[in-house]
N, C-alpha and C positions, 0 to 999 in steps of 0.2 A: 414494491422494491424493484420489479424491471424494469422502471422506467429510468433508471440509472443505470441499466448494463447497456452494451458494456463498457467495462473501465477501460480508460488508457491504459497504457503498456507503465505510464510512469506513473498515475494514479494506483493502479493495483498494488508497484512492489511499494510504493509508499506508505499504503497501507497496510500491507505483508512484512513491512519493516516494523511498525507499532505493532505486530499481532504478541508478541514476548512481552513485553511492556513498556514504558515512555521512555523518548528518544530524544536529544536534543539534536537543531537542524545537521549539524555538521555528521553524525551519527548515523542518523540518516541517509545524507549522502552516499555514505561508504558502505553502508548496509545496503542501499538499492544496487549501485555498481557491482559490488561483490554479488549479492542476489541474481541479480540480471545478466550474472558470467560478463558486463564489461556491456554489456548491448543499454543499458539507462545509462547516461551519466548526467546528471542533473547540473544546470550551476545554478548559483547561487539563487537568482533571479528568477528563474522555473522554480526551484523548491519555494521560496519561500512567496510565491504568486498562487503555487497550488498548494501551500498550507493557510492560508488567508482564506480561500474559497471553501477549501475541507472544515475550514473552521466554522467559514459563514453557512454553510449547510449540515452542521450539526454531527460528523463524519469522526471529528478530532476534537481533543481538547484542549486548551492550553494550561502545564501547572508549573512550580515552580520545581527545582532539581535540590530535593534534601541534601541537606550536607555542605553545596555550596555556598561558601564564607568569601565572596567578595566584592568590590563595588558594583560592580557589575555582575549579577546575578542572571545565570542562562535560564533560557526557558525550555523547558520538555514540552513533548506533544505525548496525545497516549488516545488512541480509540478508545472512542465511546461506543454505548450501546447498540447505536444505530451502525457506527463504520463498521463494528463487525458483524452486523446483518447483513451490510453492504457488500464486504468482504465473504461472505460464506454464500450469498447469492451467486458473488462472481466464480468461485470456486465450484458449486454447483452446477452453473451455465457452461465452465468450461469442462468441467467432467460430462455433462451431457454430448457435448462436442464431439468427445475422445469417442464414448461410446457407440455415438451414431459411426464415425470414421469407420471403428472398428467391424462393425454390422456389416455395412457397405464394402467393405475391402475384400476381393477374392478371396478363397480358401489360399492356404496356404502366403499369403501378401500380407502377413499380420504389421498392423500398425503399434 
């Protein structure tokens, strides 16, 4: 599993976006933005460049969005097994992070 950490900045909240459950792209979008306080903003072209990849490496999945009645029917995305190993690897690596900082920082200089 570390030989995929670590994630990007925009890989991670995209997948921190699916951790709730399936998302369709635009969803997404707004849920990384808002997540990343405004520091990801993805267009169009990045998301859906790194949901093609997240898909071809087994990360995401693609399903269809119940309830939707129209010709054009959206697609959701939702982690699979794997991206949330992926994702809780990452989350681990960066808690390790913190704690080493923490160790390391003078008395009194708490991080």
């Amino acid at each position: 599993m570390n030989e995929n950490l670590p994630l990007s900045e925009a890989v991670f909240f995209i997948l921190f976006s699916l951790l709730p459950g399936p998302k369709h792209g635009y969803a997404i979008m707004k849920d990384v933005e808002t997540s990343s306080d405004g520091r990801v903003c993805l267009s169009t072209g990045t998301l859906y460049g790194a949901l093609k990849r997240l898909l071809e490496d087994g990360w995401i999945e693609r399903m269809d969005i119940e309830g939707e009645q129209s010709a054009r029917q959206r697609k959701a995305y939702a982690l699979t097994r794997l991206g949330r190993s992926v994702l809780e690897a990452e989350a681990a690596r960066m808690k390790n992070l913190v704690t080493l900082m923490q160790q390391r920082a003078p008395e009194g200089n708490a991080i």
